[in-house]
N, CA, C and O atoms as CSV, one atom per row, in Angstrom:
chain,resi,resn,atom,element,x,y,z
A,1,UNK,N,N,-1.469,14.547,-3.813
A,1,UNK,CA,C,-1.430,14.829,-2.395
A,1,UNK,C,C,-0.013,14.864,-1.891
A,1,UNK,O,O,0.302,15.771,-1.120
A,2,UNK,N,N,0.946,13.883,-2.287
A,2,UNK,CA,C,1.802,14.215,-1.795
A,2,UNK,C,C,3.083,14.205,-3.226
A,2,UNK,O,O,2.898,13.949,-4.416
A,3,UNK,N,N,4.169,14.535,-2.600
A,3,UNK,CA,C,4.895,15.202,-3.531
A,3,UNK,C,C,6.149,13.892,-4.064
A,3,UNK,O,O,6.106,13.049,-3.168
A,4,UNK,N,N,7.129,13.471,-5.076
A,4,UNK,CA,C,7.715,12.717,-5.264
A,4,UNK,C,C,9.039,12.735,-4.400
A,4,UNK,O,O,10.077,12.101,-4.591
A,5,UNK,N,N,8.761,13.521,-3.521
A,5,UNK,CA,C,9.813,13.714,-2.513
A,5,UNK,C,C,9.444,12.751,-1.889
A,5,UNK,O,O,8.693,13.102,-0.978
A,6,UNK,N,N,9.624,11.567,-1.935
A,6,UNK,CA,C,9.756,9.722,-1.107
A,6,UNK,C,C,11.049,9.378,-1.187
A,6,UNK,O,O,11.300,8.895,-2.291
A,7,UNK,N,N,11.891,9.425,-0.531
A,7,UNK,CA,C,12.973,9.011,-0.789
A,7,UNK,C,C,13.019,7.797,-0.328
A,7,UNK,O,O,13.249,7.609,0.867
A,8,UNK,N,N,12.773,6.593,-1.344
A,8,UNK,CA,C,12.390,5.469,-2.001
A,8,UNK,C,C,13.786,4.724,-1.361
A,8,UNK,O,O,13.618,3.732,-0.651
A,9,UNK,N,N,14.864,5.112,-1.568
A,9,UNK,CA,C,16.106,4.558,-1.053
A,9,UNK,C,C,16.019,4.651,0.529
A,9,UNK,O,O,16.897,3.914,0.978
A,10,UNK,N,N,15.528,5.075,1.239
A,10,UNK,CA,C,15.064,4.586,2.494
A,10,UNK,C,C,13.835,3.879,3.014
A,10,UNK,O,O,13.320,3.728,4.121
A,11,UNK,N,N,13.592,3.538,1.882
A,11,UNK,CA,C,11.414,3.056,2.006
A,11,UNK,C,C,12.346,1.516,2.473
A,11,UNK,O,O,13.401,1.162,1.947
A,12,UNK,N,N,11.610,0.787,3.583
A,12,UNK,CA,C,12.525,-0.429,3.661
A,12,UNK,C,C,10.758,-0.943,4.046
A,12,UNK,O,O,9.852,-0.614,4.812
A,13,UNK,N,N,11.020,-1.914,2.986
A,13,UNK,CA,C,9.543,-2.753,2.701
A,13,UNK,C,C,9.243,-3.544,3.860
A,13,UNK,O,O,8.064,-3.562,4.212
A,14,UNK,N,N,10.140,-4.245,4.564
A,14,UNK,CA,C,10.202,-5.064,5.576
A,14,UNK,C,C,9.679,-4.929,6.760
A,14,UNK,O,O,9.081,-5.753,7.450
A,15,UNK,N,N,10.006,-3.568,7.000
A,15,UNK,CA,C,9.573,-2.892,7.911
A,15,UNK,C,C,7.737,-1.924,8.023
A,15,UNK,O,O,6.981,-1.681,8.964
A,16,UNK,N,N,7.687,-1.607,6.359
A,16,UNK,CA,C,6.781,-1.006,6.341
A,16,UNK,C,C,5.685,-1.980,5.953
A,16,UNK,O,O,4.531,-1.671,5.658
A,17,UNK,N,N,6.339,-3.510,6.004
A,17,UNK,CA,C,4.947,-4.346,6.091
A,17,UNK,C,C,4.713,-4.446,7.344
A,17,UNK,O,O,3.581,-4.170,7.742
A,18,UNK,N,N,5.437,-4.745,8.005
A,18,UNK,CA,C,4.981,-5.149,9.700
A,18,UNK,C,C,4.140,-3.699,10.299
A,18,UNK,O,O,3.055,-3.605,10.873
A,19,UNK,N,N,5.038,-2.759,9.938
A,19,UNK,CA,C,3.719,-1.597,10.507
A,19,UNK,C,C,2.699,-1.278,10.186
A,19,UNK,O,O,1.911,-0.688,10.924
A,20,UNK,N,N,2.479,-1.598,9.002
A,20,UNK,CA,C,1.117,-1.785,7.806
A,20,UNK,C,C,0.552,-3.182,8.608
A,20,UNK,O,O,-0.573,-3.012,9.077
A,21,UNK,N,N,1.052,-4.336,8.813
A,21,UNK,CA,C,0.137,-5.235,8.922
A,21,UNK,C,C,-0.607,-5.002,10.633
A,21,UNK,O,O,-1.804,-5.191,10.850
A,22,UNK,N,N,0.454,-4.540,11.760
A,22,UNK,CA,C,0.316,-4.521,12.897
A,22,UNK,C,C,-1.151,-3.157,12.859
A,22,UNK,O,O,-2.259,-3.318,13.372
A,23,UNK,N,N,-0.687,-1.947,12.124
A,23,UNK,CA,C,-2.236,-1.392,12.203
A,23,UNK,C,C,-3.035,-1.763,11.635
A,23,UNK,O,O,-4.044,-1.065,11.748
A,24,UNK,N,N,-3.186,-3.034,10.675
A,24,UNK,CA,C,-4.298,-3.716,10.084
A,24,UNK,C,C,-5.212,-4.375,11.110
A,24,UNK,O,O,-6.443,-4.392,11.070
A,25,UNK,N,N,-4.003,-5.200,12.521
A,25,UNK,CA,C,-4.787,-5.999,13.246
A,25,UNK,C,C,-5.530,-5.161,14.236
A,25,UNK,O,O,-6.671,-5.418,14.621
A,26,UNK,N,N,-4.494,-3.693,14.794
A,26,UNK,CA,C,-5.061,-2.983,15.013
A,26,UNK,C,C,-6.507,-2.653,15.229
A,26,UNK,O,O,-7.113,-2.603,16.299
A,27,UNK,N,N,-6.925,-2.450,14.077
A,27,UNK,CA,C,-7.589,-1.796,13.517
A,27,UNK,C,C,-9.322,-2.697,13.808
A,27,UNK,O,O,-10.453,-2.210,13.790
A,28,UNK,N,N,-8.837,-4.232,14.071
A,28,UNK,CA,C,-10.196,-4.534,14.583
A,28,UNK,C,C,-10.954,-5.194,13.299
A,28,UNK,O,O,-12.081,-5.682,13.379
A,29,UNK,N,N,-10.277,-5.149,12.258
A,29,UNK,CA,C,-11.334,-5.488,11.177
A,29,UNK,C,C,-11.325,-7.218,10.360
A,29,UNK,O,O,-11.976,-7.879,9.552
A,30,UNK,N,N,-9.935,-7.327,11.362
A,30,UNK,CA,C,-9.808,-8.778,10.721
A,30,UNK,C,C,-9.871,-9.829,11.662
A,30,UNK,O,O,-9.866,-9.499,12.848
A,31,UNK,N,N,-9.935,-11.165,11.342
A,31,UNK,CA,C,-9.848,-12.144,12.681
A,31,UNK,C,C,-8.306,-12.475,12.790
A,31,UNK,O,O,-7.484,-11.938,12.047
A,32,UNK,N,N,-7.993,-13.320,13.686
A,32,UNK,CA,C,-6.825,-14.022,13.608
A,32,UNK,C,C,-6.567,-14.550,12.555
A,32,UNK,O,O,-5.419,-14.487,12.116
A,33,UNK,N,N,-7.381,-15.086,12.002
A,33,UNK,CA,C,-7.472,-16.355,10.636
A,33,UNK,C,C,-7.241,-15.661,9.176
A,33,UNK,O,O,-6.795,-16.218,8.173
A,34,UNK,N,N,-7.567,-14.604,9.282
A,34,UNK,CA,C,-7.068,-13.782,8.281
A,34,UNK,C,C,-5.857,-12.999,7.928
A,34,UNK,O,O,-5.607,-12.508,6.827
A,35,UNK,N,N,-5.124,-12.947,9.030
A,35,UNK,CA,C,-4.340,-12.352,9.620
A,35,UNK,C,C,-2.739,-12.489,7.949
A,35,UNK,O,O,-2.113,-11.577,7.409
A,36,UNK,N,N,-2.687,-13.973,7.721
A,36,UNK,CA,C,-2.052,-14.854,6.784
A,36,UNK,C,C,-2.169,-14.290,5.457
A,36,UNK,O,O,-1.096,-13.926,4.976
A,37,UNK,N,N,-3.420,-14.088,4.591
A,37,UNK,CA,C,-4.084,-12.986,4.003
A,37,UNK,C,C,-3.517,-11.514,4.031
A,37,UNK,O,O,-3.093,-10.910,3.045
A,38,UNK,N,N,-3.565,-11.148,5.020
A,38,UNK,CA,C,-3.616,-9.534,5.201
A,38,UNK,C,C,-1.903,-9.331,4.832
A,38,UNK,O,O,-1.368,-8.398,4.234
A,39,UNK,N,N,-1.558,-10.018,5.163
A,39,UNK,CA,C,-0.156,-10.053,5.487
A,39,UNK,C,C,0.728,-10.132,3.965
A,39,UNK,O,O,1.719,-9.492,3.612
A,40,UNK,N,N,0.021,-11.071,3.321
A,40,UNK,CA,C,0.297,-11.295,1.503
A,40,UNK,C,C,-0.966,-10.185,1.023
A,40,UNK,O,O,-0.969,-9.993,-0.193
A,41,UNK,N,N,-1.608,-9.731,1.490
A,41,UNK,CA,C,-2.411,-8.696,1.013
A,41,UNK,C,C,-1.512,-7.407,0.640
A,41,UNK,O,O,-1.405,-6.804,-0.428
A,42,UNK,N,N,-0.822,-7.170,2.068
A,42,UNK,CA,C,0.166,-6.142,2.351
A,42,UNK,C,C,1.591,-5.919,1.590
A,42,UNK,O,O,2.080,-4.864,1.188
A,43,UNK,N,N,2.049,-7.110,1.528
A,43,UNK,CA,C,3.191,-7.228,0.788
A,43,UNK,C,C,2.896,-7.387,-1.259
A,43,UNK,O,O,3.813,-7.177,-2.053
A,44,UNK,N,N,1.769,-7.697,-1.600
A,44,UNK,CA,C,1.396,-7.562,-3.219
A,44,UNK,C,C,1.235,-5.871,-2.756
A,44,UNK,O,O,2.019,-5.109,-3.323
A,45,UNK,N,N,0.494,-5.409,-1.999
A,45,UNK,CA,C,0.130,-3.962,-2.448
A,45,UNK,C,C,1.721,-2.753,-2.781
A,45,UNK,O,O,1.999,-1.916,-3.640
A,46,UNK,N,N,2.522,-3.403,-1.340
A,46,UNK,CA,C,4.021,-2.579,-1.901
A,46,UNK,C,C,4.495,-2.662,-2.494
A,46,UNK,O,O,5.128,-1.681,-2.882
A,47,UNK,N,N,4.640,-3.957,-3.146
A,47,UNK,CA,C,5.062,-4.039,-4.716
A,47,UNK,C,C,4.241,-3.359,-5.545
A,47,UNK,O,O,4.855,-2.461,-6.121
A,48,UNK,N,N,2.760,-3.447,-5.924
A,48,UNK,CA,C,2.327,-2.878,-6.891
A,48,UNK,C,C,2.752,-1.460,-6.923
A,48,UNK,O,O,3.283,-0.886,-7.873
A,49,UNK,N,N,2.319,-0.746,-5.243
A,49,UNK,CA,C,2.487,0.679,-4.665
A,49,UNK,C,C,4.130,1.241,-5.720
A,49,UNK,O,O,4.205,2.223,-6.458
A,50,UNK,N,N,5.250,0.198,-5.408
A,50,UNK,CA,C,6.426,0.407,-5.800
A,50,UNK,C,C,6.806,0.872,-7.462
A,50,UNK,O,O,7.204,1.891,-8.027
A,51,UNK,N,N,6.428,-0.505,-7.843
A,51,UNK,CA,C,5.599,-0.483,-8.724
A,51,UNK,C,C,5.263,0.600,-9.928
A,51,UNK,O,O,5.888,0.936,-10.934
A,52,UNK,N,N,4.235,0.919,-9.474
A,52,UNK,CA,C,2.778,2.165,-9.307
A,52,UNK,C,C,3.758,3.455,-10.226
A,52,UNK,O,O,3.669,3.839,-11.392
A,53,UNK,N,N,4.804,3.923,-8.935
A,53,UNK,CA,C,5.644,5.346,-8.479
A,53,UNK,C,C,6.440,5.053,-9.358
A,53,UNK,O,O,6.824,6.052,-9.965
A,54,UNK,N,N,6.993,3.846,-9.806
A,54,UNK,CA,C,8.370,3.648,-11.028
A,54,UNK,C,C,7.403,3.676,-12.270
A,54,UNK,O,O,7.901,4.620,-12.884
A,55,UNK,N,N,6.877,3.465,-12.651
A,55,UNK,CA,C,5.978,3.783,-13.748
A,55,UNK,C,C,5.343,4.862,-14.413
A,55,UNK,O,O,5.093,5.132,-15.587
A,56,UNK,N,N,5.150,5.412,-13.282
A,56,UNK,CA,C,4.341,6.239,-13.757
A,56,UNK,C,C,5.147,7.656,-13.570
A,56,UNK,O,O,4.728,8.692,-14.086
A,57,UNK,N,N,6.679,7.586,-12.558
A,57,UNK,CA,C,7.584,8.870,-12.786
A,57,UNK,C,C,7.171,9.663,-11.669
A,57,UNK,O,O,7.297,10.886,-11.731
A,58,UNK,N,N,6.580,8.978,-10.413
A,58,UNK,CA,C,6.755,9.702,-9.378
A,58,UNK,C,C,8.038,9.796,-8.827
A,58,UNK,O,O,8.381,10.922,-8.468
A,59,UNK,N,N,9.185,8.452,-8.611
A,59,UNK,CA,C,9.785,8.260,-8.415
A,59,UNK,C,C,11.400,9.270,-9.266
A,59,UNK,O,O,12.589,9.133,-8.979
A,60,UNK,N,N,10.836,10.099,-10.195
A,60,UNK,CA,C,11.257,10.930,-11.053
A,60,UNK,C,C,10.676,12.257,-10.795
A,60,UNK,O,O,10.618,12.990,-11.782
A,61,UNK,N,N,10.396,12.554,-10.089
A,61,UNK,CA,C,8.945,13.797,-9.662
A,61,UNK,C,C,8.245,14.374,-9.887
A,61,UNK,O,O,8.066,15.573,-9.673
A,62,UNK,N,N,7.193,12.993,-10.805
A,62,UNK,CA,C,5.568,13.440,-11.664
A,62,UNK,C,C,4.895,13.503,-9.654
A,62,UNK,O,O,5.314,13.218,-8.532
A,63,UNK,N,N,4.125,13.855,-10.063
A,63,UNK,CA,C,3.211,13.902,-9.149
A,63,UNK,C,C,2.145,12.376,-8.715
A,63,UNK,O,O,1.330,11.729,-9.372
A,64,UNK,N,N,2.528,12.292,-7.668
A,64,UNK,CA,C,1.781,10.681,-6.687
A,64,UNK,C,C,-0.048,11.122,-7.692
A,64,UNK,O,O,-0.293,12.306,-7.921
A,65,UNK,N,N,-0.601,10.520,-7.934
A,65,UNK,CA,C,-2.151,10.663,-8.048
A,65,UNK,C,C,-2.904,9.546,-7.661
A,65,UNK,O,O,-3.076,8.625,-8.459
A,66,UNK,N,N,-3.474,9.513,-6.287
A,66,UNK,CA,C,-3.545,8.585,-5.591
A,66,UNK,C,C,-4.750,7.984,-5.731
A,66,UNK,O,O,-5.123,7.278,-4.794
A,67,UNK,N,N,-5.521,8.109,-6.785
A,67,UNK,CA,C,-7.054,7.481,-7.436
A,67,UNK,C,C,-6.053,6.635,-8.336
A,67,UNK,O,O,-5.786,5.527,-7.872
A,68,UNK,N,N,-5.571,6.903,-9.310
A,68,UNK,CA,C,-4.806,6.044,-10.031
A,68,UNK,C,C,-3.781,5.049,-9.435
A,68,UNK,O,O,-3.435,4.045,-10.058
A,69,UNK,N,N,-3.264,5.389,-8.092
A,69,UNK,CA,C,-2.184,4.668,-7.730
A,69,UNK,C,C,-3.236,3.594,-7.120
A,69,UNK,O,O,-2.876,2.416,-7.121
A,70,UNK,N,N,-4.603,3.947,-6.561
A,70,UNK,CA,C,-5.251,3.033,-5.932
A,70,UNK,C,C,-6.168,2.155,-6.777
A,70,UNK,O,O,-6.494,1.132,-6.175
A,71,UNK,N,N,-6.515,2.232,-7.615
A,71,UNK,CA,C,-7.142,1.296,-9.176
A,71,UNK,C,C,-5.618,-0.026,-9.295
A,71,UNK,O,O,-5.681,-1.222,-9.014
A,72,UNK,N,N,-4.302,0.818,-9.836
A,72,UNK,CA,C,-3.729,-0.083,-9.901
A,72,UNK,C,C,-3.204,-0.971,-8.991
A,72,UNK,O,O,-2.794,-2.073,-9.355
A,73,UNK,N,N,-3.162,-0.474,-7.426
A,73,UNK,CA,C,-2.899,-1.853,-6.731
A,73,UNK,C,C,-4.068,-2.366,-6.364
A,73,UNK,O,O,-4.053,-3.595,-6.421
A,74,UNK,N,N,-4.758,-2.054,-6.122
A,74,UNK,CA,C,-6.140,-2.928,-6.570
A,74,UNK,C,C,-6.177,-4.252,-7.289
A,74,UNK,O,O,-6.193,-5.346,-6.725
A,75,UNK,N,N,-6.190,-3.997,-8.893
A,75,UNK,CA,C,-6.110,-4.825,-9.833
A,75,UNK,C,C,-4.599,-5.700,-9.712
A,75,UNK,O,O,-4.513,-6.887,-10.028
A,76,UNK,N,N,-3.666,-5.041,-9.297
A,76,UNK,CA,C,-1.930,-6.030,-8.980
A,76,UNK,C,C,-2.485,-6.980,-7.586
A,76,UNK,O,O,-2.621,-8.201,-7.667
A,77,UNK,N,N,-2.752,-6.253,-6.414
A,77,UNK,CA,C,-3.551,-7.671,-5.388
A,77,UNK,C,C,-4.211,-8.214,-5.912
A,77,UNK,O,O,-3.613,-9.180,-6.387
A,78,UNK,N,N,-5.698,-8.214,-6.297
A,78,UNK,CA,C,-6.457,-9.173,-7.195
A,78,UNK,C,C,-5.662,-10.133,-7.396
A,78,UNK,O,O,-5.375,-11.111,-6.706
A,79,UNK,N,N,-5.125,-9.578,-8.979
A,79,UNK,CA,C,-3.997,-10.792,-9.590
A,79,UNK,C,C,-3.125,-11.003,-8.926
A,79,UNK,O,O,-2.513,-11.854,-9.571
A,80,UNK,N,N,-2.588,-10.831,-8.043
A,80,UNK,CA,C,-1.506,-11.403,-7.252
A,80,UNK,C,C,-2.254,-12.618,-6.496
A,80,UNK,O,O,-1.913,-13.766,-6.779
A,81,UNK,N,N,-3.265,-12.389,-5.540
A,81,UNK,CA,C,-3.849,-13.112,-4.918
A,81,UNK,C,C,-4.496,-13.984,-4.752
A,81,UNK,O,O,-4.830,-14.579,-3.728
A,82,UNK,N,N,-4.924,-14.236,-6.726
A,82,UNK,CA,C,-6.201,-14.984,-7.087
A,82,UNK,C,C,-7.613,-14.922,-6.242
A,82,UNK,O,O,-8.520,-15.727,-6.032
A,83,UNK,N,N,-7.293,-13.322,-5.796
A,83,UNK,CA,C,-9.077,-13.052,-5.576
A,83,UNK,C,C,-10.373,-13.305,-6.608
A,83,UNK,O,O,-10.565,-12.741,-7.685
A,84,UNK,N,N,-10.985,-14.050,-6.131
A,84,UNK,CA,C,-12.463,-13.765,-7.464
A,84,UNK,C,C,-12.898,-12.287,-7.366
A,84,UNK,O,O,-12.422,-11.272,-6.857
A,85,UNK,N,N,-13.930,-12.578,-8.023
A,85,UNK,CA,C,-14.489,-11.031,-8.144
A,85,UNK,C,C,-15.275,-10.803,-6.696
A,85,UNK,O,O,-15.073,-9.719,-6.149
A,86,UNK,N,N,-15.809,-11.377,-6.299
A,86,UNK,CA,C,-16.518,-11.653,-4.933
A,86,UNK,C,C,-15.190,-10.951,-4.108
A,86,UNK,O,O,-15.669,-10.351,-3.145
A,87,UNK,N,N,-14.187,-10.851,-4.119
A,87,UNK,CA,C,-13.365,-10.838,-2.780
A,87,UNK,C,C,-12.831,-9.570,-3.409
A,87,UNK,O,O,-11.667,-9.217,-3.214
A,88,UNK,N,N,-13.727,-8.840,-4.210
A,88,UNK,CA,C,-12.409,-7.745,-4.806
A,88,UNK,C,C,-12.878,-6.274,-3.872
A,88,UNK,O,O,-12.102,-5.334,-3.701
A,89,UNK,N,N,-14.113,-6.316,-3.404
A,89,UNK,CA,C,-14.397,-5.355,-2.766
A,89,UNK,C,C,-13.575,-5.389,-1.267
A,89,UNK,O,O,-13.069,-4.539,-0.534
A,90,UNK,N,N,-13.775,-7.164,-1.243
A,90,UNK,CA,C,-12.524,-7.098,0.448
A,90,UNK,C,C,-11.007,-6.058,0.075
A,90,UNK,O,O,-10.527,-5.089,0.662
A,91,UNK,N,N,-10.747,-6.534,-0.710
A,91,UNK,CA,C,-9.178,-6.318,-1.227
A,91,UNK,C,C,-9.382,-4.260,-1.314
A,91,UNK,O,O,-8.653,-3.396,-0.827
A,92,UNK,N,N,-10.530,-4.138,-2.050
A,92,UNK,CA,C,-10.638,-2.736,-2.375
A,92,UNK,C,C,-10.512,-1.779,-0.740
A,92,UNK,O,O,-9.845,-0.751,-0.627
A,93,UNK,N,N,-11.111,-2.255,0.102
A,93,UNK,CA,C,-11.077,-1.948,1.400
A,93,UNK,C,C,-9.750,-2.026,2.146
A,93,UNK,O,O,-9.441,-1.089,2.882
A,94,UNK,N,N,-8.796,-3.273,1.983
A,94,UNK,CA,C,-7.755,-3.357,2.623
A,94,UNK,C,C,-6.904,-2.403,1.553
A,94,UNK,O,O,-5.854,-2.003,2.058
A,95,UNK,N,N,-7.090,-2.021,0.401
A,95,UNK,CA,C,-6.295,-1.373,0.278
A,95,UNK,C,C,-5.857,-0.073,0.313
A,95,UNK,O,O,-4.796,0.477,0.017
A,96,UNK,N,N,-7.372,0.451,0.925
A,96,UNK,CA,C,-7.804,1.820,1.279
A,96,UNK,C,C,-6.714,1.993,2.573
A,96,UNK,O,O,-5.903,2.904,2.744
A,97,UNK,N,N,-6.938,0.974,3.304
A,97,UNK,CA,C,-5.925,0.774,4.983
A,97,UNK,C,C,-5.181,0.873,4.506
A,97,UNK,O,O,-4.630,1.918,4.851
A,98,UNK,N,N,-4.228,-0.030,3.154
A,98,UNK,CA,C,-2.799,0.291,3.414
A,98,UNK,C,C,-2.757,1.246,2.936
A,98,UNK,O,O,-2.210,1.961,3.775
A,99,UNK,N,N,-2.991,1.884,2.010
A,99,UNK,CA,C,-2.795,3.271,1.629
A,99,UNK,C,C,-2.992,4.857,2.682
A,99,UNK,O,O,-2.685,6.030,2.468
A,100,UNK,N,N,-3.829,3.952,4.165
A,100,UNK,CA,C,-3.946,5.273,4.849
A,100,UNK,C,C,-2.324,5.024,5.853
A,100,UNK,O,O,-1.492,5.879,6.155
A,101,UNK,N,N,-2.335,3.277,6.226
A,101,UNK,CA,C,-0.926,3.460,7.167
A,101,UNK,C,C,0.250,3.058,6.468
A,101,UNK,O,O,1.209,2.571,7.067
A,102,UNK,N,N,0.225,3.304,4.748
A,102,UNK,CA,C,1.562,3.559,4.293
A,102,UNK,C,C,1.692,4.796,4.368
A,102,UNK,O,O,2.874,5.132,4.290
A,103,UNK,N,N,0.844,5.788,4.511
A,103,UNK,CA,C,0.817,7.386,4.664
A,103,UNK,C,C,1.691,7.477,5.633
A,103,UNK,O,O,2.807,7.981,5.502
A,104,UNK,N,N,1.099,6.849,6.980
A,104,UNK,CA,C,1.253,6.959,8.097
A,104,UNK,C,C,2.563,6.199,8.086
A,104,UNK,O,O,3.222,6.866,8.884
A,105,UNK,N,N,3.262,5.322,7.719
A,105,UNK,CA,C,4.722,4.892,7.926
A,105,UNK,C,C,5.753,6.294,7.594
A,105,UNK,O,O,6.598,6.797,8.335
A,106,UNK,N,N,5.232,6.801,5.849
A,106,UNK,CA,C,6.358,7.402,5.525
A,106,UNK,C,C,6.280,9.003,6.065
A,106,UNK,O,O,7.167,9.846,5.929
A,107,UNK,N,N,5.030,9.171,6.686
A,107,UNK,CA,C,5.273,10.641,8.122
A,107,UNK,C,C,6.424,10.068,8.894
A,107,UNK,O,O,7.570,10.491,8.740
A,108,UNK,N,N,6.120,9.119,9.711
A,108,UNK,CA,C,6.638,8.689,10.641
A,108,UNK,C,C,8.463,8.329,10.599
A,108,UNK,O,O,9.293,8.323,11.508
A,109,UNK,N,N,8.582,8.058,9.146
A,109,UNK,CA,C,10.081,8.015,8.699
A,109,UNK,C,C,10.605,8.841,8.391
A,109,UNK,O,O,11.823,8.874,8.566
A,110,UNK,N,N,9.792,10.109,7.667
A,110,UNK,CA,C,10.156,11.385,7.191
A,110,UNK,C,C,10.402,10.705,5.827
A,110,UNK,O,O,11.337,10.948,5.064
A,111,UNK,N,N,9.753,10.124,5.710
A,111,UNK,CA,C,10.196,9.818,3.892
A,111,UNK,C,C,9.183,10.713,2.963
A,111,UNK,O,O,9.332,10.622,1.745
A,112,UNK,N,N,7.981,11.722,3.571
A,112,UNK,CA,C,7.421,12.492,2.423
A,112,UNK,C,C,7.428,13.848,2.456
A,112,UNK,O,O,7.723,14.575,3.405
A,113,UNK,N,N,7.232,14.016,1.832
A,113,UNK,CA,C,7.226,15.378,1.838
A,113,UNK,C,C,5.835,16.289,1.033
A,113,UNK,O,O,5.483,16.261,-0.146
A,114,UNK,N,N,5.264,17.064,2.211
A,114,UNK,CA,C,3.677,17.651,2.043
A,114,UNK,C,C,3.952,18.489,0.847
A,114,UNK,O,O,5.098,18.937,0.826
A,115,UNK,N,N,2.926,18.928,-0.503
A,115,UNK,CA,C,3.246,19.676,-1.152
A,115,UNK,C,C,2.197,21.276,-0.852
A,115,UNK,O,O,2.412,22.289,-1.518
């Protein structure tokens, strides 16, 4: 979907957690109490996400394949998080979100580029 045109040297994680986490709360789906969670939810997924793109040579300009990029941060939160298996469908869901408003950060930065 999208192209290895990320220019990764402007991706500033810091930032793209708080906008990732702020449309998480957004979004209505979590309580306050979870909020702590979402937040280390958010920050394992950009690493894996990071991750993900150095591995696999997006970051080199293979092509993003975003079923595969989403299996593996999947399984990197899990293990990051010590989710059981019970909580992996939560995790599978939040990571659908970050993957729609990390979209939505790197429009918004101009960090992608449509192919």
């Amino acid at each position: 979907r999208r192209s290895s045109d990320l220019m990764m040297e402007g991706y500033d994680a810091a930032k793209a957690q708080a906008f990732i986490v702020e449309k998480m709360k957004e979004s209505g789906r979590y309580r306050d109490e979870e909020l702590p969670f979402v937040e280390k939810l958010v920050g394992a997924a950009i690493e894996a996400d990071q991750a993900f793109m150095a591995q696999s040579g997006v970051l080199d300009g293979e092509y993003y394949d975003e079923d595969d990029a989403f299996e593996y941060i999947v399984d990197h939160v899990v293990e990051a998080l010590d989710a059981d298996e019970g909580a992996e469908l939560d995790v599978a869901e939040a990571v659908e979100l970050y993957m729609d408003y990390n979209d939505a950060f790197l429009q918004e930065n101009d960090l992608v580029d449509w192919e």
